[in-house]
ZALO-108153 format. One record per residue (C-alpha): residue number from 1; x, y, z. Coordinates in nm, 3 decimals. Layout:
! ZALO-108153
  seq       xx       yy       zz
  NUM        X        Y        Z
...
//
This chain:
! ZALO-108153
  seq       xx       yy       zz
    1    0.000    0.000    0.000
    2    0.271    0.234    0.080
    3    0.444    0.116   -0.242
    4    0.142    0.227   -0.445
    5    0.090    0.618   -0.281
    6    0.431    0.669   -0.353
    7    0.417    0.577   -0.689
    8    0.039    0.843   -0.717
    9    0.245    1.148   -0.775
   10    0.412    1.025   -1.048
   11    0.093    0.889   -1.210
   12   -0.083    1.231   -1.135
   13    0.251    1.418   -1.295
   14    0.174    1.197   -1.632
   15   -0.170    1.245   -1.570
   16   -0.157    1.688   -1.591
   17    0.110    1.649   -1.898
   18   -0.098    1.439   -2.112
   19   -0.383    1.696   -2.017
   20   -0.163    1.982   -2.126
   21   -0.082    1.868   -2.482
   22   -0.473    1.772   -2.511
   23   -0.543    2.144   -2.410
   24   -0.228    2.266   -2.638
   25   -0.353    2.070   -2.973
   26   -0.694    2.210   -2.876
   27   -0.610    2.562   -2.800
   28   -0.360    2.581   -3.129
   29   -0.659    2.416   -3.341
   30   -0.944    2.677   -3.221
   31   -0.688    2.951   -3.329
   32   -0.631    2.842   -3.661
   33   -0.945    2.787   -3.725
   34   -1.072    3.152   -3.587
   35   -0.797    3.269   -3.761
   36   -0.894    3.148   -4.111
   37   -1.282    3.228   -4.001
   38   -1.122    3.627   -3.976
   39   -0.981    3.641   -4.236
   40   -1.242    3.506   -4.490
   41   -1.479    3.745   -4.301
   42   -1.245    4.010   -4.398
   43   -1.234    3.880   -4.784
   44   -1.438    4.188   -4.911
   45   -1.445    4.423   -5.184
   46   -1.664    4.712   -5.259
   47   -1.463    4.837   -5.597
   48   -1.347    4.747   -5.908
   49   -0.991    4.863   -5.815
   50   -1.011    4.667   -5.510
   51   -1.177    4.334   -5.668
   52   -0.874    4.353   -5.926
   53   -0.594    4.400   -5.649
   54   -0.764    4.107   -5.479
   55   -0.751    3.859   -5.729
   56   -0.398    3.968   -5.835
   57   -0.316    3.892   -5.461
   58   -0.485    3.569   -5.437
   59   -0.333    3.407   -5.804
   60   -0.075    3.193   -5.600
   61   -0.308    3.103   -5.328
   62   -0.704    3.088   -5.423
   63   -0.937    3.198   -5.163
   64   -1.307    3.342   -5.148
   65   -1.418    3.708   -5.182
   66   -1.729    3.883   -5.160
   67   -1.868    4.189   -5.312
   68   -2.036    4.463   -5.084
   69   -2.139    4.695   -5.364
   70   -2.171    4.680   -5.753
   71   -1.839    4.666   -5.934
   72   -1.776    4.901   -6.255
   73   -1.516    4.789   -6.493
   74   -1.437    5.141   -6.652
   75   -1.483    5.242   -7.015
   76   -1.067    5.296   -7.058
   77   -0.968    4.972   -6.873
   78   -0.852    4.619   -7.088
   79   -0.757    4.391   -6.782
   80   -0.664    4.006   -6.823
   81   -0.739    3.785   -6.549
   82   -0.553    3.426   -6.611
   83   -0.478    3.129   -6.313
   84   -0.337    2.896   -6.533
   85   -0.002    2.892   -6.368
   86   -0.094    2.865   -5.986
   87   -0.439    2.683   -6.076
   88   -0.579    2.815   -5.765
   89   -0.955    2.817   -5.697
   90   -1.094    3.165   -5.657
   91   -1.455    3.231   -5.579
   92   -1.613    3.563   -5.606
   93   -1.959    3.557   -5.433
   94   -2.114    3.881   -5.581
   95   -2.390    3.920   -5.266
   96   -2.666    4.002   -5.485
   97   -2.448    4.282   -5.704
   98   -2.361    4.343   -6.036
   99   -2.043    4.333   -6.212
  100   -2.112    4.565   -6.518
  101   -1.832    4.574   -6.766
  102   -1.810    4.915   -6.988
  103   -1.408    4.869   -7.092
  104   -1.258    4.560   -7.189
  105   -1.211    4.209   -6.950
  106   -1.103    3.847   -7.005
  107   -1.144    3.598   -6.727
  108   -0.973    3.278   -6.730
  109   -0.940    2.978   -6.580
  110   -1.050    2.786   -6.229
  111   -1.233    3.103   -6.153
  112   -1.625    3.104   -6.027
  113   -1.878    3.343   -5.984
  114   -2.167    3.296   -5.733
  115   -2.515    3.480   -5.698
  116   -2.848    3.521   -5.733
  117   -2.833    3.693   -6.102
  118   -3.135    3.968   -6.026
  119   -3.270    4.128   -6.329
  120   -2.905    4.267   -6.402
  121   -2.692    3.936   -6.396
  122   -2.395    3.888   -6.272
  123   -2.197    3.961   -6.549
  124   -2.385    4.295   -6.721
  125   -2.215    4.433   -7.064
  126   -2.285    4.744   -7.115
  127   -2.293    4.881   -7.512
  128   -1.912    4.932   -7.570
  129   -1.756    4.706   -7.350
  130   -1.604    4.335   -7.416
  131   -1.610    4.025   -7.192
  132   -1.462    3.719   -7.220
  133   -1.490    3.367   -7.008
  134   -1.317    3.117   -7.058
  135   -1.309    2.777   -6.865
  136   -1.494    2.954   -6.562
  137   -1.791    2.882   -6.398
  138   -2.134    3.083   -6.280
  139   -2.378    3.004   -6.064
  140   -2.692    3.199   -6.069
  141   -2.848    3.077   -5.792
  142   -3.101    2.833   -6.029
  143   -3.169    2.804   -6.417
  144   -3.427    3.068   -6.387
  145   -3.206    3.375   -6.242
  146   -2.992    3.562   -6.468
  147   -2.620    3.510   -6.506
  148   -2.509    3.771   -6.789
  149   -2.692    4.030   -6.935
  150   -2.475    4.131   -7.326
  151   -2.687    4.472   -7.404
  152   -2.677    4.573   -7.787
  153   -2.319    4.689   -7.928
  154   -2.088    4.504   -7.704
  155   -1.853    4.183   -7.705
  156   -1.976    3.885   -7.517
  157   -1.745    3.556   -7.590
  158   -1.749    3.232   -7.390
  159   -1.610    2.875   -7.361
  160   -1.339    2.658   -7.282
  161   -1.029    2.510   -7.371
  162   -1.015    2.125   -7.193
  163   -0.716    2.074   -7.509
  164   -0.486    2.319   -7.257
  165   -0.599    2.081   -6.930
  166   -0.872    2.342   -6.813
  167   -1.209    2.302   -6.725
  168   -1.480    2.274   -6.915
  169   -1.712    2.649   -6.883
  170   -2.039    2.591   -6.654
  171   -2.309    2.835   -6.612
  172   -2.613    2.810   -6.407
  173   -2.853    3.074   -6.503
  174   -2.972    3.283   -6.811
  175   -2.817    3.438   -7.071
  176   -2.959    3.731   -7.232
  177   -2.742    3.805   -7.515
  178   -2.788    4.094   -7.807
  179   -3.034    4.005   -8.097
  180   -2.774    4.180   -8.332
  181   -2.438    4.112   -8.458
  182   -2.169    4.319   -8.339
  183   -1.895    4.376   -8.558
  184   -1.573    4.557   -8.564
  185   -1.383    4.616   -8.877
  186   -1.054    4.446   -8.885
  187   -0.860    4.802   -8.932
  188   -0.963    4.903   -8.580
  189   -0.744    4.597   -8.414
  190   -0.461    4.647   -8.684
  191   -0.415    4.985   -8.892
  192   -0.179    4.753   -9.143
  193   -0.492    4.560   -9.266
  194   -0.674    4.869   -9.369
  195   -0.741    4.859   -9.720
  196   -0.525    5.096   -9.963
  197   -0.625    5.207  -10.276
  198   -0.461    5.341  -10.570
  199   -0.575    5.580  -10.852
  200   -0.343    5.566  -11.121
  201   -0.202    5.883  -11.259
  202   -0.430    5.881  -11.563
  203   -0.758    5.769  -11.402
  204   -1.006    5.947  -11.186
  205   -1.170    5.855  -10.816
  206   -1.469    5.673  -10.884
  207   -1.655    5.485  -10.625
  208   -1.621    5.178  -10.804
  209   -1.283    5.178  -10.725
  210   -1.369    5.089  -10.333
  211   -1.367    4.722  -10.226
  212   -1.748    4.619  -10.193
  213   -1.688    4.414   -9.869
  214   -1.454    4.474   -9.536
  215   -1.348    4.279   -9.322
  216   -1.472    4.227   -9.016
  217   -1.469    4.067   -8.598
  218   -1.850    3.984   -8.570
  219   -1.936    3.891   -8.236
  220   -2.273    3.641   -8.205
  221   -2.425    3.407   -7.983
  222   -2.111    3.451   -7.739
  223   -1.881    3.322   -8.038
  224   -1.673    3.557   -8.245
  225   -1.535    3.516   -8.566
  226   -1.339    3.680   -8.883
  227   -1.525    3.778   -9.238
  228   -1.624    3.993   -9.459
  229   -1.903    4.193   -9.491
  230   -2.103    4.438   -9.713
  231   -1.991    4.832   -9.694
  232   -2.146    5.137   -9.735
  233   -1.909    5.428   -9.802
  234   -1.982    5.749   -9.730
  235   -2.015    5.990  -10.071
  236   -1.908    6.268   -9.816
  237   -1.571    6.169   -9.760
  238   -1.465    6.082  -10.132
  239   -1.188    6.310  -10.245
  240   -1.241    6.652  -10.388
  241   -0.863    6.651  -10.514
  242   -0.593    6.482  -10.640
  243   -0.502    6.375  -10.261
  244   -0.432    6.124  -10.035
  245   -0.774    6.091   -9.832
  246   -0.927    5.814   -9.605
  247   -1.325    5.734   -9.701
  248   -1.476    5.567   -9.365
  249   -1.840    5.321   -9.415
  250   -2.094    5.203   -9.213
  251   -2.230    4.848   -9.241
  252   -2.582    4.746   -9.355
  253   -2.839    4.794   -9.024
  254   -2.839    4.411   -8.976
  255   -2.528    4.458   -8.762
  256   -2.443    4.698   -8.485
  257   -2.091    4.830   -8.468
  258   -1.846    4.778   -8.145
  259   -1.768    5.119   -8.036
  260   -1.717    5.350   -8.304
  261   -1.461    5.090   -8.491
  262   -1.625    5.178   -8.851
  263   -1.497    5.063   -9.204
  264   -1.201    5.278   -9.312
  265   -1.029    5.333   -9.675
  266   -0.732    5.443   -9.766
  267   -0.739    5.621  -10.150
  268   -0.370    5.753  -10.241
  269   -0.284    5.894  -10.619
  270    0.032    5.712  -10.774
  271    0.232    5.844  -11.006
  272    0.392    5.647  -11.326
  273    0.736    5.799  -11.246
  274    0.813    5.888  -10.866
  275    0.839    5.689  -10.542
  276    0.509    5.749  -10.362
  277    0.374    5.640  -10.000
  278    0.120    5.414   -9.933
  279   -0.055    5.354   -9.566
  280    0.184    5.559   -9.277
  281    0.111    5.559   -8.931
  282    0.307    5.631   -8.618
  283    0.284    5.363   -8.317
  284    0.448    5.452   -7.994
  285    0.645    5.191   -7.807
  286    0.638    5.136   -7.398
  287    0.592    5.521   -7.341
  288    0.916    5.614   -7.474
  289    0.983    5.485   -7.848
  290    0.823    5.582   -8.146
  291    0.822    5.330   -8.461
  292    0.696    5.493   -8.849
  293    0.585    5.222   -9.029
  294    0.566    5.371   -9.404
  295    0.519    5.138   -9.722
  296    0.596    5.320  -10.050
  297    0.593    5.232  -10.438
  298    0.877    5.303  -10.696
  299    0.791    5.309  -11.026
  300    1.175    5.318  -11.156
  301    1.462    5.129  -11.068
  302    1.790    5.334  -10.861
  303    1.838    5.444  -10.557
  304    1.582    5.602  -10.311
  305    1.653    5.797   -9.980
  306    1.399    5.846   -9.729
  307    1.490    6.183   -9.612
  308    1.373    6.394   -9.262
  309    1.300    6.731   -9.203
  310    1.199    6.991   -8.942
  311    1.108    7.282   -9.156
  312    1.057    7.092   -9.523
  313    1.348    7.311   -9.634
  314    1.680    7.169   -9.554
  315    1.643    6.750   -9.544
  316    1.851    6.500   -9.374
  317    1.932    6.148   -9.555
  318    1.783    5.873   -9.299
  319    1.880    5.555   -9.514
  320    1.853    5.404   -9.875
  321    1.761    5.166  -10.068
  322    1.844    4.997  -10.405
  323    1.517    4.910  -10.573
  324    1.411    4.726  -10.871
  325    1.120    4.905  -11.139
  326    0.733    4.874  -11.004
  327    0.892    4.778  -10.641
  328    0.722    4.833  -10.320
  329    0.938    4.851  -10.027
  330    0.880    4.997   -9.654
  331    1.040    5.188   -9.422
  332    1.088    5.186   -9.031
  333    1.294    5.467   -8.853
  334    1.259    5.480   -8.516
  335    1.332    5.716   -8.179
  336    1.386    5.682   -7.835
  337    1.188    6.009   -7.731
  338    1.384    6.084   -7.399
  339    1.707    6.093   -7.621
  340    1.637    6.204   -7.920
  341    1.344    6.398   -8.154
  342    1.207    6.256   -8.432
  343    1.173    6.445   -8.761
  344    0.830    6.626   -8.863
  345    0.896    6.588   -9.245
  346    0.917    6.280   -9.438
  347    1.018    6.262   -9.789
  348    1.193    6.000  -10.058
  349    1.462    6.110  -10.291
  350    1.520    5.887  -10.608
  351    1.831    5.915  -10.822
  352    1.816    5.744  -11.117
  353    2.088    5.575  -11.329
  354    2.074    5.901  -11.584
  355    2.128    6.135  -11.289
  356    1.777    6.243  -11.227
  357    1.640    6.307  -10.898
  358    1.238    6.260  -10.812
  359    1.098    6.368  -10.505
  360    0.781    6.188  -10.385
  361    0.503    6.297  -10.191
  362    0.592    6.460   -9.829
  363    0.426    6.316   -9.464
  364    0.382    6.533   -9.180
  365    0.428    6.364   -8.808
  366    0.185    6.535   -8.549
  367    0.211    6.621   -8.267
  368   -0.081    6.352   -8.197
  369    0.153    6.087   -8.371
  370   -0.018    6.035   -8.677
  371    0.060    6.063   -9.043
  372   -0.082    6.282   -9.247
  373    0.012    6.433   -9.613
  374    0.154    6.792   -9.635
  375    0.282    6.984   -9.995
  376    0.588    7.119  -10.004
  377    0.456    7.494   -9.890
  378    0.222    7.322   -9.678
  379   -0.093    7.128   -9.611
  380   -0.318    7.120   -9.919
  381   -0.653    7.179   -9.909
  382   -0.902    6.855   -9.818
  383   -0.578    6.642   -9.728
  384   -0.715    6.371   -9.448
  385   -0.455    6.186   -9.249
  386   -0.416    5.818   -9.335
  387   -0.511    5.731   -8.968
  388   -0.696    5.943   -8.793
  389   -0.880    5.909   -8.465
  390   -0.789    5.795   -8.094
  391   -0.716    5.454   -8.178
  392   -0.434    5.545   -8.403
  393   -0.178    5.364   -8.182
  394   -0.170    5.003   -8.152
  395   -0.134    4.874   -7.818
  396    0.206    4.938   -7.619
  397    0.261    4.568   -7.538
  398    0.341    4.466   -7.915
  399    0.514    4.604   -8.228
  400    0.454    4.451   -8.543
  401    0.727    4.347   -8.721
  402    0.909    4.454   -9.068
  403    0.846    4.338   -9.370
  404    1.117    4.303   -9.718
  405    1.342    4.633   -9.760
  406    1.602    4.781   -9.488
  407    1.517    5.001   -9.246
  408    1.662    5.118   -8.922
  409    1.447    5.022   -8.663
  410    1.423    4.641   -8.445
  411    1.166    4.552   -8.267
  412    1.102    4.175   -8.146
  413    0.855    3.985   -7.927
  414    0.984    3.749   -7.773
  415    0.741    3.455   -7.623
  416    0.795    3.425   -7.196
  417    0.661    3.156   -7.007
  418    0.692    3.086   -6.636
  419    0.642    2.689   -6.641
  420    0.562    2.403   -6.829
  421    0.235    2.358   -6.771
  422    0.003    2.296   -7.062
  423   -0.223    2.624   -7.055
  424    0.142    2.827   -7.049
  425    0.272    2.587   -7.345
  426   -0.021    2.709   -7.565
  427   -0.015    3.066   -7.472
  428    0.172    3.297   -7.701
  429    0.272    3.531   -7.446
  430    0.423    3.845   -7.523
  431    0.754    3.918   -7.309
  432    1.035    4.196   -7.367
  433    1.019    4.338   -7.665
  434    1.348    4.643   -7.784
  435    1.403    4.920   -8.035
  436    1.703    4.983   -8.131
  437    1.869    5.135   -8.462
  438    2.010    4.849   -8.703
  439    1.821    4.653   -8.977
  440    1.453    4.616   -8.975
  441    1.349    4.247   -8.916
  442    1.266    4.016   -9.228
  443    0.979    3.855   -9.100
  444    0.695    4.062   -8.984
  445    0.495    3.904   -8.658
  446    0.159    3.821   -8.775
  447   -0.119    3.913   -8.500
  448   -0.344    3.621   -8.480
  449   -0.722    3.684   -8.396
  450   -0.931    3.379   -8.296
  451   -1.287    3.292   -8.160
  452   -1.117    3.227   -7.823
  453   -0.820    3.398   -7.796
  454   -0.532    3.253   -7.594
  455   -0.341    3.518   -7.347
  456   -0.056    3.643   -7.257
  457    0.048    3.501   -6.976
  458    0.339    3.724   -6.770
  459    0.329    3.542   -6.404
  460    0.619    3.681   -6.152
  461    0.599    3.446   -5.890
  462    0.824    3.672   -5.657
  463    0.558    3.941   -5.634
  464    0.322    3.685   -5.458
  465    0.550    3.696   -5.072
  466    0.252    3.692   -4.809
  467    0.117    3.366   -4.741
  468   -0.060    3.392   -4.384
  469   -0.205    3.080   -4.420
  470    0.079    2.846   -4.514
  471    0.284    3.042   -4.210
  472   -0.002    2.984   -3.963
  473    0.010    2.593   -4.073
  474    0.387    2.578   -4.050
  475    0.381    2.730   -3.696
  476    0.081    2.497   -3.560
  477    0.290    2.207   -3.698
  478    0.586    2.296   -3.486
  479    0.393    2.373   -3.205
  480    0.183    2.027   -3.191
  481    0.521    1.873   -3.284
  482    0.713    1.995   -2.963
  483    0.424    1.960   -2.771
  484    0.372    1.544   -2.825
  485    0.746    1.495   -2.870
  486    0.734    1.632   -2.485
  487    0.482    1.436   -2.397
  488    0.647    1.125   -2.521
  489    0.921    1.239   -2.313
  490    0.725    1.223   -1.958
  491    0.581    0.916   -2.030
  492    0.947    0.776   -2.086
  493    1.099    0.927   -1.787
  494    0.793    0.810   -1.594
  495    0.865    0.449   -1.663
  496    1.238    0.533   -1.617
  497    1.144    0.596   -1.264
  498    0.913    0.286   -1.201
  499    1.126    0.053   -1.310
//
């Protein structure tokens, strides 16, 4: 009996370790749970700017967020939202809001939406603005809510691509989409594929002369895809003179055109003896370049000089070129605007093999960078620039390439991708791209538009440093670690001591 009370205190020493770990695991487990409770309770967004910081955020990770308020995609914005790197699950429940979209938005992969549609959707396009989904999911609450709402004039594309090893689109709700076509004319994505017409010297401007169809980016049924359509030209803007002049359309009134992205025409007099410049237009380059892109025709073979000037009295030679008779060549010169101005003048100088020097035409580079033609003592009456309007520089992110003559400009695109993974392998990405003076590139870069357009994908994994909730299971892991390993401990010392 005596043995066994003085072996109790032991036995009750076991007894309160044992019930400390218990309480530990316990106590460690409650806090990581509150802790993940907080911060999904926290998981809220009342703006677009904060809904886009969010998911930028939350790439590496997935998570849940909610909306308190509507969210407004502005008219200016063109944001790209693509997981298929991290393949993270992010949910967005919308609350009972709206997400209306009057710019441009693409929303990719293991994404989903969650609400009870209203009368608005979840997804509302407003006239103007351009949504794509692909391989996401909405839920609408039931088949009889609303999930989008496409109003009349915008872009509304969905579906999936299960070829790249994403998930198949889902939507649980309805979609009211426009009763129209909506089209945009191919010249409004790329100024190089408006059409360019020539009068010869010895014929006159008829309309006749104008292609009957353009083409076109028609948008239907949430599909898109390229062709050609029926144009009317407008009789207003055919030229009064002699002079290079751009003629814009309208299509018939079965479709409805995407923002104000109209047919456009390029009409340009030739001449059977000098060089002459076809389409021109300036494109700016990651805030600080500027690339001309100007094709020309030579009617004669020698030697042509595009020349630049500031005043269109004293000329500077840029570069030459040895051409062959009926030859049409391009030019690229290019500036890097914090070191250097470009030229406002353009001109090209031919010498021939007699010793006979033609001028051509002369462009003028605005101050708006575009191209327009000028005379030698100035702008002639009822000139119109070759490219006129706000969307007269392509986007930043890409520079097309050159085509067959030399020029002193490089630009490349080079593809980037961050893994292996078969959504990256199929992108075509856009990485770095450089201007510098040199030869012009061979090959130009063809811009490929599809139905479902892949993205870019530009991922940098080092942005993505807080991980709370990886660090919070790390630290319980230790701690319920230490705590059994001590436990384990006691009971060995314990036994130690009985024996």
């Amino acid at each position: 009996m005596a043995l066994m009370k003085a072996k109790r205190p032991h036995l009750v020493i076991v007894i309160i370790a044992e019930v400390i770990v218990f309480a530990t695991i316990l106590f460690f487990l409650n806090f990581a749970y509150v802790h993940a409770s907080e911060t999904e309770d926290n998981d809220t967004v009342a703006t677009y700017e904060e809904w886009k910081k969010w998911l930028e955020s939350h790439r590496s990770e997935g998570g849940t967020v909610v909306l308190t308020d509507d969210i407004i995609v502005p008219e200016d914005e063109n944001y790209l939202y693509d997981n298929g790197k991290y393949r993270k699950n992010i949910t967005v429940k919308t609350a009972g809001h709206t997400i209306y979209v009057k710019g441009q938005m693409e929303l990719w992969p293991f994404l989903s939406l969650e609400g009870t549609g209203g009368s608005e959707g979840i997804f509302h396009v407003c006239p103007g603005g351009s949504l794509t989904l692909i391989s996401v999911s909405i839920l609408a609450g039931s088949a009889e809510d609303t999930a989008v709402v496409q109003e009349e004039g915008s872009f509304f594309v969905y579906g999936e691509e299960t070829g790249m090893g994403l998930p198949e689109f889902f939507c649980q709700g309805r979609m009211i989409l426009a009763d129209k076509p909506v089209v945009s004319a191919a010249s409004a994505e790329n100024y190089q594929d408006m059409p360019v017409i020539v009068i010869p010297e010895e014929e006159n401007f008829s309309v006749s002369c104008l292609p009957a169809e353009d083409d076109v980016t028609i948008n239907q049924s949430g599909k898109t895809d390229s062709t050609a359509i029926p144009v009317i030209w407008q009789d207003t803007d055919f030229p009064k003179e002699r002079v290079r002049t751009v003629i814009t359309g309208t299509y018939p009134d079965d479709y409805v055109v995407f923002r104000d992205q109209n047919p456009r025409c390029l009409v340009v007099y030739g001449s059977s003896t000098n060089p002459y410049f076809l389409l021109a237009f300036a494109e700016t380059y990651q805030n600080s370049g500027l690339i001309l892109h100007m094709d020309a025709f030579v009617p004669q073979e020698g030697t042509v000089t595009l020349q630049g000037s500031d005043d269109k009295r004293t000329w500077s030679d840029l570069e030459s070129q040895e051409v062959s008779e009926g030859e049409q060549i391009s030019w690229y010169p290019a500036y890097n605007l914090l070191e250097e101005e470009s030229y406002t003048y353009y001109k090209m100088s031919q010498r021939l093999s007699d010793g006979t020097t033609l001028d051509s035409d002369i462009l003028e580079l605005t101050e708006e960078y575009t191209m327009e033609g000028t005379g030698i003592e100035g702008s002639r009456g009822g000139e119109t620039r070759p490219t006129e309007g706000e969307d007269v520089l392509p986007p930043l992110t890409q520079v097309p390439g050159g085509s067959s003559g030399m020029g002193n400009v490089s630009a490349s695109s080079a593809s980037d991708s961050d893994n292996a993974s078969a959504s990256d392998a199929a992108s075509a990405g856009t990485g770095s791209s450089s201007v510098s003076s040199g030869k012009k590139e061979e090959n130009k870069e063809e811009n490929k538009e599809a139905g479902l357009k892949t993205p870019d994908r530009e991922e940098n994994p080092e942005e993505d440093t807080n991980y709370p909730s990886e660090s919070l299971q790390i630290g319980v892991g230790i701690v319920l670690s230490v705590c059994v390993v001590g436990g384990i401990l006691l009971v060995f010392l314990f036994r130690r001591k009985r024996r």
